[in-house]
N, C-alpha and C positions, 0 to 999 in steps of 0.2 A: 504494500500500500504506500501511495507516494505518501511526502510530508504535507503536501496543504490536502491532500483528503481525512489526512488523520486528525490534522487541526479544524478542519471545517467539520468531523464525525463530531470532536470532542466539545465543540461549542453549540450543536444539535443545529448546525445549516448546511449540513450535508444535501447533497440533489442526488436524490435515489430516482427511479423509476416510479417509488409512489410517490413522490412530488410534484409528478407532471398534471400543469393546470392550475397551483396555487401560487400566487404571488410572492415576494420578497418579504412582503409584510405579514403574511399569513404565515409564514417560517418562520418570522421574528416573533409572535407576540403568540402561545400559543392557545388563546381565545382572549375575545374582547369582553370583560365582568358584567352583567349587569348586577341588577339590587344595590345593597349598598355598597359592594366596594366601586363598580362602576359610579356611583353617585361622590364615590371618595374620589375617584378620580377627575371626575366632572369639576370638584370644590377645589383641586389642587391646580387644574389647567384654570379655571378661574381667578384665583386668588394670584396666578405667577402672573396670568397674564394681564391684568387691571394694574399690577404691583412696576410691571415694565412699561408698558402704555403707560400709566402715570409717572413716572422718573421720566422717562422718555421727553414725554411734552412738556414737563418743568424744564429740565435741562436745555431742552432746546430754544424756551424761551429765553433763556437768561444769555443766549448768545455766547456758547465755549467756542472754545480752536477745532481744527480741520476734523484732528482725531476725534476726539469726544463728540464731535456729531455726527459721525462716520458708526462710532458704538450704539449711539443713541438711539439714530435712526435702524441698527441692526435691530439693537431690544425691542423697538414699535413692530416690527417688522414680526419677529421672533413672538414677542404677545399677541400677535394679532393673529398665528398661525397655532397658537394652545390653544386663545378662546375658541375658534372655529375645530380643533382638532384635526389640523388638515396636516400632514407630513408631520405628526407630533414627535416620533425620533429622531431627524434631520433639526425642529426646533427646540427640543429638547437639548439636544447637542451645542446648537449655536447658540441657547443661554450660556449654558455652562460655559463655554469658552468668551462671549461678552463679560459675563462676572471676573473668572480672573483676569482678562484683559481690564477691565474695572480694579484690581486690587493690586494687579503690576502698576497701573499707573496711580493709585492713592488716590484718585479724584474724589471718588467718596467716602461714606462709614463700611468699613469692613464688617460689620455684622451681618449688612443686607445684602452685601455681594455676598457671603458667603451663603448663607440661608436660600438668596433663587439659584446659586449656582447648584444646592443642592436639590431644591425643587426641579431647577430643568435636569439634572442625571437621572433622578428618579423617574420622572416623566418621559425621558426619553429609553428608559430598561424596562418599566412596568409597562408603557402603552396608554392607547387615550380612553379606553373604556367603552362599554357600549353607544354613546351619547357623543358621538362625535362622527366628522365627514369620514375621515379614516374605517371606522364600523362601516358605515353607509355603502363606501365602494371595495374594499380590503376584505371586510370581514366575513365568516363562515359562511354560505347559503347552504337553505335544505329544501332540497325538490323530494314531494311525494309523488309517487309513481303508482297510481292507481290502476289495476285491469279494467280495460270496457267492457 
């Protein structure tokens, strides 16, 4: 067995023959929760992403340098893709990497980079939950197959 088949067995994204027909995303998340943890996840992609849209639009009122609005406008971008649930581990990701670009450069309180950067990891390893675009087009289908 070569090396990236074995790395790709051992992280479960392996492409067998019974994977033909499921998405990237349906390998990554292995179902979308409804009930409450899907509703946890619902209040997590919400809470991160009102928390960046808001930084976002302060910051960029107050007029910073090249960089910092370059991040800023990411985070809007990055919020705007949790609340909707659309590419949530792609956003997910490019929180986390906004925040410590936010804590290399010191512009803000370190508490609150540190806290969405954990919000966006998490969000972007657990998945968006039932209640998002992601479900909608990604997620499981079940076809019943009735005799006429």
């Amino acid at each position: 067995m070569r090396t990236a088949s074995r790395i790709s067995a051992f992280l479960g994204v392996a492409i067998t023959h019974r994977d033909r027909g499921f998405t990237a995303l349906q390998r990554l998340f292995s179902m979308f929760p409804n009930g409450w943890p899907g509703a946890a996840l619902l209040l997590l992609r919400l809470v991160a992403g009102i928390l960046l849209i808001y930084d976002g639009v302060v910051a960029l009122r107050t007029g910073p340098d090249l960089q910092t609005t370059i991040l800023e406008s990411a985070a809007i971008g990055a919020g705007t893709l949790l609340i909707l649930g659309l590419w949530t581990p792609i956003a997910g990701t490019l929180v986390m990497l906004i925040e410590v670009c936010f804590l290399l450069l010191g512009t803000t309180h370190a508490q609150g980079n540190i806290l969405l950067g954990a919000l966006g990891a998490a969000l972007a390893v657990l998945g968006p939950g039932i209640r998002s675009i992601d479900a909608l087009r990604y997620g499981r289908k079940r076809f019943d197959i009735r005799d006429p």
